[in-house]
C-alpha positions in Angstrom: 0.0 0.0 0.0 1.3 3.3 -1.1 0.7 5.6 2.3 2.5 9.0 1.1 -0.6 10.6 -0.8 -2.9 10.2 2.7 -0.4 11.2 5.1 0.2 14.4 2.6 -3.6 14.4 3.4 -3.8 13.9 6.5 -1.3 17.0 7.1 -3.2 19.2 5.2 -6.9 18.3 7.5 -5.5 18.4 11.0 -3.8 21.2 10.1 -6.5 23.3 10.7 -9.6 22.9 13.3 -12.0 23.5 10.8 -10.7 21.5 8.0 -10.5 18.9 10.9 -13.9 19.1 12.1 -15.6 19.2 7.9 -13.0 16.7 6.1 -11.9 14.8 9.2 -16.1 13.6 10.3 -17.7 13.7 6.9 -15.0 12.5 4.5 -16.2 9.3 3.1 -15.2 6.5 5.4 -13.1 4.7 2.9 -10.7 7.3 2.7 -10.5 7.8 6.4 -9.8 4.5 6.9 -6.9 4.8 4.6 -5.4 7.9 6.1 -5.9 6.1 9.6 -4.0 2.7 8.6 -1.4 5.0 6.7 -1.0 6.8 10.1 -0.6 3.4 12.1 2.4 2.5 10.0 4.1 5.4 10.2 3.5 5.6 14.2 4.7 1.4 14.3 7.4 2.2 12.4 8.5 5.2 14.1 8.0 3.6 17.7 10.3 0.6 16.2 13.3 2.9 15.4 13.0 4.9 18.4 11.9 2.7 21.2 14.6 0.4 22.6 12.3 -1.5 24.8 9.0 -1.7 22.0 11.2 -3.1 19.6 12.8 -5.6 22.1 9.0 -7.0 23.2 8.0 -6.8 19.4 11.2 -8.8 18.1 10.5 -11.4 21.4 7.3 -11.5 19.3 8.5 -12.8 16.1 7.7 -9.3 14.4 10.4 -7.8 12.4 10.4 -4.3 10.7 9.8 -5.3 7.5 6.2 -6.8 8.7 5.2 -3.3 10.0 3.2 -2.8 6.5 -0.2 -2.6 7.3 -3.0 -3.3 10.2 -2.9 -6.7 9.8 0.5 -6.9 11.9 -1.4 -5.7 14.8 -2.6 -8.5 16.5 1.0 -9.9 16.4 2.3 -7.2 18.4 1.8 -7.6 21.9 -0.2 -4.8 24.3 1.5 -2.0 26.2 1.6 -2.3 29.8 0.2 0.1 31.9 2.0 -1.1 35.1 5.1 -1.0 32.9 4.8 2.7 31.6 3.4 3.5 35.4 7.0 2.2 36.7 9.3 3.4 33.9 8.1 5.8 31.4 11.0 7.1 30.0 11.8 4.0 28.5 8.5 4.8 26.3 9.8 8.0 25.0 10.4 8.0 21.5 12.1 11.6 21.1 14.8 13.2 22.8 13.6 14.3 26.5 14.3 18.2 25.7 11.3 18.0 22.9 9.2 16.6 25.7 6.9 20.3 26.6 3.9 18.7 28.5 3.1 15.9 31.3 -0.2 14.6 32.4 -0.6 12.7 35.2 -3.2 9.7 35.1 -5.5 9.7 38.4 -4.0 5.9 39.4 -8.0 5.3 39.7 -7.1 0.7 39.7 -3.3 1.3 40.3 0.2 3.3 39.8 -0.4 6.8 38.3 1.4 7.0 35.0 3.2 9.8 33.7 2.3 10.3 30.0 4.7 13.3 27.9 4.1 15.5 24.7 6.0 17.3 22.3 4.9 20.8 21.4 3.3 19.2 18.3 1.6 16.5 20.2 -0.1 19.4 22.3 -1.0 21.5 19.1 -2.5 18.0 17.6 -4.6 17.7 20.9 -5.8 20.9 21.0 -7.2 20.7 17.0 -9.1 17.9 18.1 -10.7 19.2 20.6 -11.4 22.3 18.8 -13.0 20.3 15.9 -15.3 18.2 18.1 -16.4 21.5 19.5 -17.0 23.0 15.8 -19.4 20.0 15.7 -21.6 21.7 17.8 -24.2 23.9 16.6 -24.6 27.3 18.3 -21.6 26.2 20.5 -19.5 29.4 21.4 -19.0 29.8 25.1 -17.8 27.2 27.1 -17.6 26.4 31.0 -14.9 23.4 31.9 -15.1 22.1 35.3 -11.9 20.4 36.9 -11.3 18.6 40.3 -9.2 19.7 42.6 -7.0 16.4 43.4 -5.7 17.0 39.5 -2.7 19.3 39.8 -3.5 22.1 37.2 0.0 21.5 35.3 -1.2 17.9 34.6 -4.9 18.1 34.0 -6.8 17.1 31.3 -8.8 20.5 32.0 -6.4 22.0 30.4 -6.5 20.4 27.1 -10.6 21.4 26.8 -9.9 24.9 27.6 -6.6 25.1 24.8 -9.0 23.1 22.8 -12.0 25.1 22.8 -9.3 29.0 22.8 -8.5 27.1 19.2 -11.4 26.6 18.4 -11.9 30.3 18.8 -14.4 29.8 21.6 -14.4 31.7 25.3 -13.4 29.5 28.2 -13.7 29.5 31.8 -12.0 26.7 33.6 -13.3 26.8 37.5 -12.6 24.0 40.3 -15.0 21.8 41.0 -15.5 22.7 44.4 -16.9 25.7 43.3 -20.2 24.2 41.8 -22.3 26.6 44.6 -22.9 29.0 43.8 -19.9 30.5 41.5 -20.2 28.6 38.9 -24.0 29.1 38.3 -23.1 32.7 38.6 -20.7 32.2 35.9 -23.1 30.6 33.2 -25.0 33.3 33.8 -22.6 36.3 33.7 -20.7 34.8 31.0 -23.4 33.5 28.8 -21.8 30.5 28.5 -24.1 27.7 26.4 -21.7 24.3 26.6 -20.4 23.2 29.7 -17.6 20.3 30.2 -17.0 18.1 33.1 -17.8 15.1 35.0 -21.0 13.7 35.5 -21.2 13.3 39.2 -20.5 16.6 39.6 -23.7 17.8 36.9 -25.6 15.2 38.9 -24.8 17.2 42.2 -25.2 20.4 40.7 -28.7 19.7 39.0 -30.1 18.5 42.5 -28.7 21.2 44.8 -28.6 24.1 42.7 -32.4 25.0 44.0 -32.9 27.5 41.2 -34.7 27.5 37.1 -32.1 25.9 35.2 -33.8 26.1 32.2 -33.1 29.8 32.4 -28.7 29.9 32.3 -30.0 28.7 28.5 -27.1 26.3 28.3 -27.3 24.1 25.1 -24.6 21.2 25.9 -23.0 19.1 28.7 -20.3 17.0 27.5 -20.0 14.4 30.1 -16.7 12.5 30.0 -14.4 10.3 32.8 -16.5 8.4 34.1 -19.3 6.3 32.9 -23.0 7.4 33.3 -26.5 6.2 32.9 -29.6 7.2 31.1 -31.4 8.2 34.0 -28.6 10.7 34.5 -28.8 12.0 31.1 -33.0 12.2 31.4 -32.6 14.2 35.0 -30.2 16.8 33.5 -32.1 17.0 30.0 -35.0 17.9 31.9 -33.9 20.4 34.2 -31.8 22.3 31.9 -33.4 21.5 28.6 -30.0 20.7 27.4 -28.4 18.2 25.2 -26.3 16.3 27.3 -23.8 14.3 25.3 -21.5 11.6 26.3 -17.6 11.9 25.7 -15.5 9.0 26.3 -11.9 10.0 27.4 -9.1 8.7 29.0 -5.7 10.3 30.6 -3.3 8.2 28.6 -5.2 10.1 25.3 -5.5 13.4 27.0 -8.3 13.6 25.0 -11.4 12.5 23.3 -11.5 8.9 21.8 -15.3 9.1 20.8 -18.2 11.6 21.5 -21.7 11.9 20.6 -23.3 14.3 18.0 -26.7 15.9 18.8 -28.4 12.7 17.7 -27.3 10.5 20.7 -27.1 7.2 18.8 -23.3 6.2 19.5 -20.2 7.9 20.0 -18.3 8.9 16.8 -14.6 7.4 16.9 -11.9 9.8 16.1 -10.3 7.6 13.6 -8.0 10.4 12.0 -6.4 9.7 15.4 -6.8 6.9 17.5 -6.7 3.2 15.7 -9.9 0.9 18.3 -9.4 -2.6 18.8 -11.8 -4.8 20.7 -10.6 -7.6 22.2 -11.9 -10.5 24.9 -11.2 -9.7 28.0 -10.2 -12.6 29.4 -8.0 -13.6 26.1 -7.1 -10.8 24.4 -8.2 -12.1 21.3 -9.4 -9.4 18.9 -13.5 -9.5 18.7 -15.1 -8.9 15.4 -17.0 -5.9 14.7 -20.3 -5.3 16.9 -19.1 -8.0 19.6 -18.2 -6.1 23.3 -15.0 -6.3 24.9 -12.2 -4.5 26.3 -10.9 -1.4 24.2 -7.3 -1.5 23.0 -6.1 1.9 21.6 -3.5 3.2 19.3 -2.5 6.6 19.2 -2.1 7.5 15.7 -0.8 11.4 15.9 1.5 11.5 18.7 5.3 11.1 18.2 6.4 12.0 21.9 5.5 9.1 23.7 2.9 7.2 21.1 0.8 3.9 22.5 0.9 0.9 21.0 -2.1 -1.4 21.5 -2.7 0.1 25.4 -5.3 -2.0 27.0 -7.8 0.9 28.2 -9.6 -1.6 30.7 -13.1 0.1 29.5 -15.6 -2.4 28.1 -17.8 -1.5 25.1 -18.8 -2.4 21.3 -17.7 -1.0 18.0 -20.0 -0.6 15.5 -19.1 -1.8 11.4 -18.7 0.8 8.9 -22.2 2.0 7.6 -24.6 4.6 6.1 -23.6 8.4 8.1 -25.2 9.0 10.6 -28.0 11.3 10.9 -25.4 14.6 11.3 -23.9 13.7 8.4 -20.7 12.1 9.8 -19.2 9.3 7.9 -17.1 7.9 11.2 -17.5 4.5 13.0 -20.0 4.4 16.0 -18.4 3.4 19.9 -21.4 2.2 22.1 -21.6 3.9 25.1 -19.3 2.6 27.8 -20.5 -0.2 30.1 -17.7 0.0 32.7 -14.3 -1.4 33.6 -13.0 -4.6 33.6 -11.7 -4.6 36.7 -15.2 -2.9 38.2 -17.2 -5.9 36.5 -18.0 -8.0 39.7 -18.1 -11.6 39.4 -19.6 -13.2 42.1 -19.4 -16.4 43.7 -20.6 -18.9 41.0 -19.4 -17.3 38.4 -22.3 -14.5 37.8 -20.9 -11.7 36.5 -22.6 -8.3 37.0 -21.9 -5.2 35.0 -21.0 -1.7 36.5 -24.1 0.2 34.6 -26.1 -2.8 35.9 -25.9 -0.9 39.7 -25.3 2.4 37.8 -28.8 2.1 36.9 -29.9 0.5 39.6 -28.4 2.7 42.7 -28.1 6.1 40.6 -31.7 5.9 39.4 -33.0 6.3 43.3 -33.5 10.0 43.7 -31.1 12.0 45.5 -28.3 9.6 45.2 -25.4 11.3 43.0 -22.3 8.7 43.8 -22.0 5.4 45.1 -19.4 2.7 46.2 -19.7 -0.6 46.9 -17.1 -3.0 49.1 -17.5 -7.0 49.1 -16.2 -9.1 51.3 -15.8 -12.3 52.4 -17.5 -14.0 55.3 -17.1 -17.4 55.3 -18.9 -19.0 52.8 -21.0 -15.8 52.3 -19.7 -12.3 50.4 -21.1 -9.4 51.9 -21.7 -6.5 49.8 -21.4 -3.0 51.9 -22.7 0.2 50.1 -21.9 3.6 50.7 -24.8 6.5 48.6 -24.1 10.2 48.2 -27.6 11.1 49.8 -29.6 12.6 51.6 -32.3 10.1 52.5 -33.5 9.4 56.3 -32.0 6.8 58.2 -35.5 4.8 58.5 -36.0 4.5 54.6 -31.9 4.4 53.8 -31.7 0.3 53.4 -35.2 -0.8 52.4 -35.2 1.9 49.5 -31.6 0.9 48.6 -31.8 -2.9 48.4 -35.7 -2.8 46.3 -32.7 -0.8 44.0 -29.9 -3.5 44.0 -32.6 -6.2 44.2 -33.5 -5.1 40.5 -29.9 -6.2 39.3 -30.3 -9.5 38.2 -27.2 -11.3 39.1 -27.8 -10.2 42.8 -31.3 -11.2 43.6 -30.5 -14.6 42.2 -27.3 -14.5 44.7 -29.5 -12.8 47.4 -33.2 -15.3 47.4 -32.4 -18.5 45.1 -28.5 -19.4 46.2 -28.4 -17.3 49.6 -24.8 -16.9 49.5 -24.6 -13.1 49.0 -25.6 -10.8 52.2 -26.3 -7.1 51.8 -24.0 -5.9 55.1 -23.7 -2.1 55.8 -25.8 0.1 54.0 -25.1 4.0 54.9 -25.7 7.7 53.7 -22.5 9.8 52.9 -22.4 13.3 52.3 -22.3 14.8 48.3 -18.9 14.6 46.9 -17.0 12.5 50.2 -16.8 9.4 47.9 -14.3 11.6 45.1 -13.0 13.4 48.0 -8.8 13.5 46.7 -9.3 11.8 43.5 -10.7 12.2 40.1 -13.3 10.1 40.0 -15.0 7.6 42.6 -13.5 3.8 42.5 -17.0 2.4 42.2 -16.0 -1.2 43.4 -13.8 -2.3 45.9 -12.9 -6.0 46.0 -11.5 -7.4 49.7 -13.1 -10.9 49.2 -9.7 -12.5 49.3 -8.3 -10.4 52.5 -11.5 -12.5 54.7 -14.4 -10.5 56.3 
């Protein structure tokens, strides 16, 4: 395959935000898939002469240069380790460290923070992406990010949003979190600002304690990104603000984006220019065809700085086959929405495996609750499942309202009535925003079945 002509392409449409956000969604697919795979063999390639300990793994693996041709090599290669690049990230770079400009620092949410660098041209890249997605929009001009406080403001993916949305010739605010009441409703409303970008626990807060006519900031969009979120979530702030409120899956290691909704809600558009999706078995690794779920495994096709090479994401969803654009008149391949983590998917005793939206929907769909976190333990032959709720519910109504939730969840009630070897244990109200307290996000599950009761 002759690759010149679409990286020549390729420089010419992410060159520009608005090239970016016309050619680079509503090109026909074919040719995006070409530019894409052309892009994968230039990163393989450039990760091979520049990365001692890639090439070492890779060669380990029977691949030799010459076989980094096309896609097809990619399930020969094996998958980056995250513990790996947590330890020892240098040995990832694949520039000299004085072109390294930028750092962001992964929350550690299952493990060992990891350290993930950019060259000035990586950040530029970033920031047209970002600026693209937001040109997507329509009516989109003033923009509210919300970051958390445990991010360092150096190393937060805040950051990239708000240089995003400046090139996308946008005004930004960027406030912390913590302050939700009542600043930053008095920003929306000074500032006029119509999209707003952050988490969804902290829009599910806001929305139930703000105490005041949403409907009147006359805010268009929330992009909701870093966590997953439910339905019910998306109805509650719909309604309240008469918004669209749009899902954005994101991770650290990308700094950005991977996929995000249009206006339509009917899947997440992949960012194929720049990041090459895998699914793969969980349990295996084995690649899954199109349309079956699994565990995402992500290339980064634009970055030369410190580019990754089949990163196993740990989030679990479906991709889509190629088909007719969508109903916006993009041509790009569809990401389901995300249904969790691998490591949050709780398998109980017997081998009944319960999914994270499963209590997502469950425990977030009782009203008032914003955030939740469940512990299991072991006690004797038993696992106990404890459950702390972000609410304000009275004591007397706290467990019977909150097990008729988790009673709903299949995989429990059969552990709970028919094989009586799951116990619901302590059951208590926490106050709104304790369970993020000093992180980014809430670590929805917490496994201690094999430290005893």
């Amino acid at each position: 395959m002759v690759h010149w002509p679409f990286l020549a392409f390729d420089r010419w449409v992410t060159g520009n935000p608005r090239r970016l956000a016309r050619a680079g969604g509503y090109a026909p697919w074919w040719l995006v898939r070409r530019i894409a795979e052309a892009k994968l063999v230039r990163t393989l390639r450039h990760v091979w002469d520049h990365c001692r300990r890639q090439r070492e793994r890779w060669r380990d693996a029977g691949v030799r240069r010459g076989d980094l041709r096309s896609a097809s090599v990619l399930p020969h290669l094996p998958f980056s380790d995250p513990h790996d690049i947590a330890l020892d990230p240098e040995a990832y770079f694949c520039v000299p460290e004085d072109q390294l400009v930028g750092m962001i620092l992964t929350s550690g949410t299952t493990g060992t923070g990891k350290r993930i660098y950019f060259t000035r041209d990586d950040l530029d890249q970033q920031a047209r992406m970002i600026a693209a997605h937001l040109r997507r929009l329509p009516g989109a001009s003033r923009v509210l990010i919300v970051f958390n406080l445990a991010t360092q403001p150096s190393a937060s993916p805040a950051l990239f949003a708000h240089r995003g949305a400046e090139t996308a010739g946008m005004f930004s605010i960027l406030v912390p979190s913590c302050t939700l009441f009542p600043a930053a409703l008095q920003h929306l409303r000074d500032y006029r600002l119509d999209t707003v970008i952050a988490a969804p626990t902290r829009m599910h807060q806001l929305t139930l304690e703000a105490g005041v006519d949403l409907r009147s900031f006359g805010v268009k969009y929330f992009l909701l990104s870093s966590e997953p979120w439910s339905e019910k979530l998306r109805r509650l702030i719909e309604d309240a603000w008469g918004a669209k409120a749009l899902d954005v899956y994101a991770s650290n290691e990308t700094a950005c984006g991977i996929a995000s909704e249009c206006v339509h809600q009917n899947g997440l558009h992949v960012g194929e220019i720049h990041h090459w999706i895998e699914i793969v078995d969980p349990a295996t690794g084995t690649p899954l065809p199109d349309g079956s779920e699994g565990e995402i495994v992500i290339t980064t096709l634009s970055r030369r700085g410190m580019p990754l090479v089949r990163y196993r994401i740990g989030d679990l969803a479906r991709l889509e086959p190629p088909g007719e654009r969508c109903a916006c008149g993009m041509t790009l391949r569809k990401l389901s929405r995300i249904r969790g983590r691998v490591d949050n998917m709780i398998i109980l005793g017997g081998g009944c495996n319960v999914y994270p939206d499963e209590f997502d929907n469950a425990i977030l769909g009782i009203d008032g609750v914003t955030d939740y976190q469940i512990v299991l333990e072991r006690d004797r032959y038993r696992e106990v499942l404890h459950l702390d709720v972000e609410c304000d519910l009275p004591d007397e109504t706290l467990r019977s309202t909150v097990t008729r939730a988790l009673l709903t969840v299949h995989g429990v009630q059969r552990k709970v009535e028919a094989t009586r070897d799951l116990d619901f244990g302590r059951i208590r109200a926490v106050p709104h925003g304790s369970l993020s307290a000093g992180r980014n996000k809430t670590q929805r599950v917490v496994d201690r079945r094999d430290a005893g009761g």
